[in-house]
N, C-alpha and C positions, 0 to 999 in steps of 0.2 A: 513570604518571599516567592516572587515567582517562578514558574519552570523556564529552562533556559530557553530558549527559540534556537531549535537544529539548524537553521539557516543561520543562524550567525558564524557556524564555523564554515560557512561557505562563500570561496568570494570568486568570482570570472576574470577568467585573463584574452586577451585576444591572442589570434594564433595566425600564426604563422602559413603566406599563402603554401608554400611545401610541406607543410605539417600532413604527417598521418600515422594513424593507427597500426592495429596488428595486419599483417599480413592478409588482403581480400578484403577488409574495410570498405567502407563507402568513403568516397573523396570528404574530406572537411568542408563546411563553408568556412573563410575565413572571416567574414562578414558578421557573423554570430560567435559572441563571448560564450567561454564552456565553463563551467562552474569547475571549483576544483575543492575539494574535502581537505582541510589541515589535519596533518597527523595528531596534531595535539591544539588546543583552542588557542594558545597561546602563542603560536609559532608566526611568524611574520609572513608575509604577503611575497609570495614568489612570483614573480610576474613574466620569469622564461620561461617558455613553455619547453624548453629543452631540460631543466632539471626539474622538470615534472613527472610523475610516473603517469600509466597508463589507470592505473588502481585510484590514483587519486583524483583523477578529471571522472571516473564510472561513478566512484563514488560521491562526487558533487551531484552527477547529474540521477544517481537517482535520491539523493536529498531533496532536490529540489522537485521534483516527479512524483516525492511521496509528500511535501509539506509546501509546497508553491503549484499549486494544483493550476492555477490563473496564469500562468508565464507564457508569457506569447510563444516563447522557444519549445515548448513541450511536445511538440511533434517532432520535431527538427530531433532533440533528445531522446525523444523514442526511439527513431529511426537510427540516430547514433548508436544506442548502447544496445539493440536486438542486435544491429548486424556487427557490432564487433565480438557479442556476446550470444550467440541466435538460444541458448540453451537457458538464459536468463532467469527467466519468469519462474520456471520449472523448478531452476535449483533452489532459487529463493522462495519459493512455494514450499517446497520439501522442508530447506532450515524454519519457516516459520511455524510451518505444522509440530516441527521439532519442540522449538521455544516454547509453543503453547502446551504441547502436553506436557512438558516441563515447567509450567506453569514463571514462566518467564516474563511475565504480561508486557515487560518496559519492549524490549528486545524485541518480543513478538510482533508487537504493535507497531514496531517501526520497519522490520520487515513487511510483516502485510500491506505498510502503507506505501511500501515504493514498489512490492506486486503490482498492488492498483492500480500506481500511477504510470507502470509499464503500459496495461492495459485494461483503461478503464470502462472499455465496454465488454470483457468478456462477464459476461451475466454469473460464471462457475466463481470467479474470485468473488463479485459482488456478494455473493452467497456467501463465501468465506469468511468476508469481512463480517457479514453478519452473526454467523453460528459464533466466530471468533470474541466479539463483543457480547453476544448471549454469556459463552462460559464463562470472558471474563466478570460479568455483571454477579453470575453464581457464586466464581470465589472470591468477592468483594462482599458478599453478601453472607456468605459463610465466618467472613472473618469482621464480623459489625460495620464494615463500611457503608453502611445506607447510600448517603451521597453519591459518591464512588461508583457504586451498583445501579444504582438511578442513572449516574451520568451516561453508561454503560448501557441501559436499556436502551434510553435513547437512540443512541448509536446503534444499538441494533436493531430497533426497528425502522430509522433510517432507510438502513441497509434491503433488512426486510422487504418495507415497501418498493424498493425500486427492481426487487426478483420479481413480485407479484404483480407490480402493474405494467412488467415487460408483455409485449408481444410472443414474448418467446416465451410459453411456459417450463416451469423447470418443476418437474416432478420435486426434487429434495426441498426445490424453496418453500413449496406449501405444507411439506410435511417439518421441517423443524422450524418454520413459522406457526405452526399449528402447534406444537408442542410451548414455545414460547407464548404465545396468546393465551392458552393453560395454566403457567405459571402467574401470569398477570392476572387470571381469574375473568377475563377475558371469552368468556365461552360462546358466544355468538362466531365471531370472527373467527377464535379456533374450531369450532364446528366447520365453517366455511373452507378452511382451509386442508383440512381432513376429508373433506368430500370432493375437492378440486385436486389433491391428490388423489385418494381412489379412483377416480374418472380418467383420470390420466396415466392408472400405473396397470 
């Protein structure tokens, strides 16, 4: 059986040209459909944007921000949910750091992924993403999940790679990429990387 697609409990409504936010908002377009989150998957399709909450259009658009990476609206989204939320990124940084070290994997990982998609070029979350899928690939791995843990490495050295071949050097990338390359038995690369740290700390 498959896993379910988080977008399906997401659907866009058009809005209203006097439509707006909290207090200090940026204007709506009304031009652009907003995603809106169902409380429960099964609930029917509201199409007022007047018995809608404010919680339930954030929470579409960062579904879609963490799992619709390709949507043409994704700026326009950004720009929505920072300035209604300017504290955003931060707090849900903090709960996913939370989830993880509560080893929370499901939760966590859906978090970090609409971090991301708040902001996908700060190079600090990229790095997140990736330490995040390292531990998770350790306690999948700890508990026999091969695959699982495999899956997981991938993903982090994805992540990995896109700290290390930024322009922007990041001290922390080459040091727990360096420890990851270790674990993979990997010792040229983690050599490489332990001394591109050094040089830079």
């Amino acid at each position: 059986m498959s896993p379910a697609n988080p977008l399906d409990s997401v659907y866009f409504v058009k809005i209203p040209a006097d439509a707006k936010f909290s207090s200090g908002a940026m204007k709506i377009d009304p031009s652009i459909e907003l995603p809106v989150q169902k409380k429960n998957k099964d609930d029917p399709v509201e199409e007022d944007f007047a018995n809608l909450s404010e919680e339930q259009i954030l929470s579409g658009i960062l579904t879609v921000l963490a799992y619709d990476t390709a949507n043409k609206n994704s700026a326009y989204y950004r720009k929505l949910i920072t300035d209604v939320r300017p504290d955003i990124k931060k707090e849900l940084a903090e709960a996913a750091i939370l989830k993880t070290h509560d080893e929370d994997w499901d939760l966590a990982e859906e978090i970090w992924l609409a971090v991301h998609g708040i902001d996908p070029e700060d190079l600090a979350i990229v790095l997140d993403m990736a330490i995040f899928y390292d531990q998770k690939a350790d306690s999948y791995r700890r508990n026999s999940l091969a695959d699982d843990a495999d899956s997981c490495d991938d993903l982090a050295l994805r992540y990995y790679k896109r700290v290390l071949d930024s322009d922007k050097e990041l001290p922390d990338g080459y040091f727990n990429a360096g420890f990851f390359y270790l674990k993979k038995s990997e010792y040229s690369e983690a050599k490489a990387c332990f001394e591109s740290y050094m040089a830079l700390v």
